[in-house]
Every structure is written in structure tokens, then in C-alpha cells.
C-alpha positions as CSV (number, residue, x, y, z in Angstrom):
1,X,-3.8,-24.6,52.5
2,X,-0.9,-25.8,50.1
3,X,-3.2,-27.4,48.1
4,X,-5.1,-23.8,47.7
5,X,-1.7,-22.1,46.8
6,X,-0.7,-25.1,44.4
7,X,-3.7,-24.4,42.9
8,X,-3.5,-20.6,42.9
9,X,0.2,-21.1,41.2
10,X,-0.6,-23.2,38.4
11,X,-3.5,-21.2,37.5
12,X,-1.2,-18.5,37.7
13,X,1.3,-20.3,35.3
14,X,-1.3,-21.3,33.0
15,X,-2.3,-17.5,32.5
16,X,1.0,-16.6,32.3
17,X,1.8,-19.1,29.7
18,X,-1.4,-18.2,27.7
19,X,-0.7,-14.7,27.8
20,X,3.1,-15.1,26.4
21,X,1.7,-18.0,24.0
22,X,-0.8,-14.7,22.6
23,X,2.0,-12.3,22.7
24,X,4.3,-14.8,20.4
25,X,1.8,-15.0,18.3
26,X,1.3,-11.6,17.7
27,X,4.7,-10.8,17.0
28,X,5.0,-13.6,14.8
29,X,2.0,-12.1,12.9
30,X,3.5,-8.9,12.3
31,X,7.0,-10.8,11.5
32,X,5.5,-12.1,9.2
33,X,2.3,-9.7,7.6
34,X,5.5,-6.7,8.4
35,X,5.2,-5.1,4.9
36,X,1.4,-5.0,4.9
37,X,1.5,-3.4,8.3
38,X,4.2,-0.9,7.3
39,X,1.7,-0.4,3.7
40,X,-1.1,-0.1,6.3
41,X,0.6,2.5,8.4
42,X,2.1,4.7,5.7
43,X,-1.2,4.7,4.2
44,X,-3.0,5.9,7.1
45,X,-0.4,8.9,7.6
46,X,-1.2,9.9,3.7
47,X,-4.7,9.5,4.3
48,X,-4.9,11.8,8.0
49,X,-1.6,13.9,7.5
50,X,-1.5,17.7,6.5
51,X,1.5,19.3,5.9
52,X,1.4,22.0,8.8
53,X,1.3,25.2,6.9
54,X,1.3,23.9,3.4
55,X,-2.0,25.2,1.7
56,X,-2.7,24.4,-1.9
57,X,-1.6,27.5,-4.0
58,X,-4.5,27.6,-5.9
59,X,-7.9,28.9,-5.0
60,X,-9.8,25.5,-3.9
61,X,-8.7,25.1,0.0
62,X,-9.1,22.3,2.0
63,X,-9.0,19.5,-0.9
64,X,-8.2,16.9,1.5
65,X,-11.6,16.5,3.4
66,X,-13.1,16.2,-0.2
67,X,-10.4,13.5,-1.3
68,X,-11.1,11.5,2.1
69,X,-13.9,9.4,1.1
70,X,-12.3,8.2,-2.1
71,X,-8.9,7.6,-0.4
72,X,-10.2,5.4,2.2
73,X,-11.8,3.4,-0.6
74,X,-8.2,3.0,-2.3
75,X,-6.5,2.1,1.6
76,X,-9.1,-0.7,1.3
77,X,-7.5,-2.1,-1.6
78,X,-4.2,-1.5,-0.6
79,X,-4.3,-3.1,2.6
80,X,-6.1,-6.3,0.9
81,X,-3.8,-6.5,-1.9
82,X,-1.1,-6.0,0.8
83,X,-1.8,-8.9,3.3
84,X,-3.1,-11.3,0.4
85,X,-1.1,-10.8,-2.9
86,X,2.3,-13.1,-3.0
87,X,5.9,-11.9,-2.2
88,X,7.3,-9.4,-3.2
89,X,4.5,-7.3,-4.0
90,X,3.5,-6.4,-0.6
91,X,7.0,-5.7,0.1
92,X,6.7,-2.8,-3.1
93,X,3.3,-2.1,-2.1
94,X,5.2,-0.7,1.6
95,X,7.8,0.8,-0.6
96,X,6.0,2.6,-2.9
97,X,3.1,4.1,-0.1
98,X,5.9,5.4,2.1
99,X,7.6,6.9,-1.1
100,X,4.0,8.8,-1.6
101,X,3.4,10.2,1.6
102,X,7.4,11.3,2.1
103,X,6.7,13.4,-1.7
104,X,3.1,14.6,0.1
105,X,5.3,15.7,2.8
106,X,8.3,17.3,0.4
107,X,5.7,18.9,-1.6
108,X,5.6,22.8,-1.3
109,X,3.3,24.0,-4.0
110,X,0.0,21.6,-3.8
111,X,0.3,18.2,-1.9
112,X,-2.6,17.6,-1.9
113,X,-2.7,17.1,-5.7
114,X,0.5,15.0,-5.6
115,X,-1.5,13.2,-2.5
116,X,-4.2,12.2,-4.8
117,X,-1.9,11.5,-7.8
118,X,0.2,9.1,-5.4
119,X,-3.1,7.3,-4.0
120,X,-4.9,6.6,-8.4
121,X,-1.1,4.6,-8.7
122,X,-1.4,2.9,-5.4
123,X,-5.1,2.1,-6.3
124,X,-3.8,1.0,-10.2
125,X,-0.8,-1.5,-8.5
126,X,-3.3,-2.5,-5.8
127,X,-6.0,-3.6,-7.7
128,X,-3.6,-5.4,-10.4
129,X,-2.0,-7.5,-8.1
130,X,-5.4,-8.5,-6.5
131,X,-6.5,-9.0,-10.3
132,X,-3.0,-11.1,-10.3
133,X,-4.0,-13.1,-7.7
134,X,-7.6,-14.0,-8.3
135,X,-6.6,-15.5,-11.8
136,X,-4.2,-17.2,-11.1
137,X,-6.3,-18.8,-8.1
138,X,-9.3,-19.3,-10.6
139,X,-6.4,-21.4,-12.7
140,X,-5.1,-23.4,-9.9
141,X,-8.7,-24.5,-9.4
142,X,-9.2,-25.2,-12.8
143,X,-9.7,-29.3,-13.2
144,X,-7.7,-30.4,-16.5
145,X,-9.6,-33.6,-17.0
146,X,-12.7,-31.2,-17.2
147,X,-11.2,-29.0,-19.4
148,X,-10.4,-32.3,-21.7
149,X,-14.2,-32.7,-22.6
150,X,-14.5,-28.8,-23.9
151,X,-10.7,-28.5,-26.1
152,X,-10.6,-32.2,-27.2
153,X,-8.2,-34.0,-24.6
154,X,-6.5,-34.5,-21.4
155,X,-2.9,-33.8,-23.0
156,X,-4.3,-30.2,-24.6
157,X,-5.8,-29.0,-21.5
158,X,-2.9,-29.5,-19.4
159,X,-1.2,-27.3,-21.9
160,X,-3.3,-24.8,-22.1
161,X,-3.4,-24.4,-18.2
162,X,0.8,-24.2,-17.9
163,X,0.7,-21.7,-20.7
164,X,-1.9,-19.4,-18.7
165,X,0.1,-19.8,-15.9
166,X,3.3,-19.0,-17.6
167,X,1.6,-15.9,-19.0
168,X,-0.1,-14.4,-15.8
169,X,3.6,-15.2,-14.3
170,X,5.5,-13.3,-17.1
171,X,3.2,-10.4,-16.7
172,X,3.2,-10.3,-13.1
173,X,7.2,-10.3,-13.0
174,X,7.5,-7.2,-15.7
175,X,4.0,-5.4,-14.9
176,X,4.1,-5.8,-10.9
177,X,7.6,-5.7,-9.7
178,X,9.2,-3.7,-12.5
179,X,7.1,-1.3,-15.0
180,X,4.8,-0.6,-12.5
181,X,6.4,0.8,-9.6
182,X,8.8,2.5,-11.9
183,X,6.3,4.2,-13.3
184,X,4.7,5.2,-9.7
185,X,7.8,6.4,-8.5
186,X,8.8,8.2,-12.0
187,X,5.4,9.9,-11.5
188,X,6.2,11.1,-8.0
189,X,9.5,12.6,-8.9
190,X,7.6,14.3,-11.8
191,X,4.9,16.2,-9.0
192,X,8.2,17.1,-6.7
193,X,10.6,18.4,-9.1
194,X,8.0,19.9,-11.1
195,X,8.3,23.0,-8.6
196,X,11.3,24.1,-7.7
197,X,12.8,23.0,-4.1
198,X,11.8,26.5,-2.4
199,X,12.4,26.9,1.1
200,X,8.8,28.5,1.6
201,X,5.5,27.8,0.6
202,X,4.2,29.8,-2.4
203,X,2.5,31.9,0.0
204,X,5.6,33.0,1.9
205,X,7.6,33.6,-1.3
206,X,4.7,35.9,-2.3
207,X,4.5,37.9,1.1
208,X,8.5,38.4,0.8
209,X,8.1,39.6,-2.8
210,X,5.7,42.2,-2.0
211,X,7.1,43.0,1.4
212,X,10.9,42.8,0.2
213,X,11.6,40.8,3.2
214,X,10.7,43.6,5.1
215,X,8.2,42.7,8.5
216,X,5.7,45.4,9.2
């Protein structure tokens, strides 16, 4: 009989021990993948949110179920370039999809123009840092003494190699983590302020106009 319970408690504590092993690892994933998740997420709420009584004031209604196929393309590459490309890009990537859907959100007028607009520079950023990352992969796996036979020598190879890198690096610090996302978010402003901060959707200003405030 003890030997049954002995048995029955370190199976127990093995379980146990698995399932808290599983758990930390989990958590250590998402420590660690936290701006891709956070990328992920906000992406997802621009993709499925609608701004509860916030139609597009022009005549096409409903633009969203139309823009649906072609933003769940660009969350593909988001979420890629998100969880592969190298700090701090995924951290901008998080930064600059919450900034989109909170300007969907402040949008009065047409959001989901401004939801589209936000998603074609989220797809531009997304698929130049994956363009980012497979070069300079292709140049880490580039063999210098191979490169010796085709430009004349060992010595010029090498060069040419730490030059490529140095140039992919340059451009990735001014194009990916500065001009980039300042352009994103400079284009966001531009689709809020645009309109002016109304209290009421074009709609309701147009109802008060014509009913003077007045309810029938």
C-alpha cells in the first residue's frame, strides 16, 4: 500500500513539475517574443474592430469586409517581420500598430480609410525589415574565400563583404528605426487632424444641422 501511494505521489510530482516546467516556458516565450505579441494583438483589433457607430461618410458602406482579405495578408507580414526581424524593430513594429488602430478608433469622418492607410505603412515597414533581414542573412552566409576566386583575392572579398554589411546596417538604422516610422506616424496624424475633432460623427452633425438640435 505505501508503495502504491509512493508511487501515486511521485507521479503526481512529476506532472506537477512538467506542467510548471510548460507554464515557465510559456511565459518566458512571451517575455521574451512580448513586442511581437503586443504587434500581433493590436493588429488583430485593427483588423476585426469597428468603431460602433462610426460609418464612412461617403457613399461606399461597409469598406471593411472588402479591405479584410488584403489586411490579413499585411498581418501576415507583420507578425513575421515581428517575431523574426532584430531588436528594436519589433519593438516599433508594436508601437506603430497600436498607434494605427488608436487613430482608427479617434477617427470620426472615415476610419476605415485611415484603417487601410495605417495597414499599406505597416505592410511598407514590415516587408523592409524582413527585406533587412534576409540580406543581411544571405551576407553572413556568404564564404569570403569563395568570393576570392570571382573579385581577385581573399583580402578584396573580405572588404567587400564588411562594406555590404556596413551599408545594410546604415540603412537599417536611418530607414527602419527613424525615417520610417516617422513617416508612419506623420501620416496618421495627417488622416486624424485632417477633420476637425467633432464630437459626432458626420452623420449626427448633419441631423443637428437640419433638425437645429431639435428631437422630433
Amino acid at each position: 500500500m505505501d508503495a502504491i501511494i509512493t508511487a501515486l505521489r511521485d507521479a503526481l510530482l512529476a506532472f506537477g513539475a512538467w506542467e510548471l516546467n510548460g507554464l515557465l516556458a510559456i511565459l518566458y516565450t512571451a517575455w521574451e517574443h512580448g513586442a511581437a505579441l503586443m504587434a500581433a494583438g493590436a493588429f488583430a483589433a485593427l483588423l476585426f474592430w469597428t468603431p460602433p457607430g462610426r460609418q464612412s461618410a461617403y457613399p461606399v458602406r461597409d469598406q471593411l469586409s472588402g479591405q479584410r482579405p488584403g489586411l490579413l495578408g499585411i498581418g501576415v507580414a507583420v507578425v513575421l517581420a515581428a517575431f523574426l526581424a532584430p531588436a528594436p524593430m519589433p519593438v516599433l513594429l508594436a508601437a506603430m500598430t497600436i498607434a494605427g488602430t488608436i487613430a482608427v478608433k479617434l477617427d470620426r469622418f472615415n476610419p476605415d480609410a485611415l484603417r487601410w492607410r495605417a495597414a499599406g505603412g505597416l505592410a511598407l515597414y514590415a516587408l523592409a525589415a524582413l527585406a533587412y533581414l534576409g540580406y543581411g542573412r544571405y551576407l553572413d552566409a556568404l564564404d569570403a574565400t569563395a568570393w576570392a576566386e570571382a573579385i581577385g583575392g581573399q583580402g578584396e572579398a573580405a572588404q567587400a563583404l564588411a562594406q555590404g554589411r556596413a551599408f545594410i546596417s546604415t540603412l537599417a538604422t536611418w530607414g527602419l528605426w527613424l525615417i520610417l516610422p516617422l513617416g508612419y506616424l506623420s501620416l496618421l496624424a495627417q488622416g486624424v487632424l485632417v477633420h476637425p475633432p467633432l464630437p459626432a460623427t458626420p452623420e449626427q452633425v448633419i441631423t443637428a444641422v437640419r433638425t437645429r438640435g431639435q428631437s422630433r
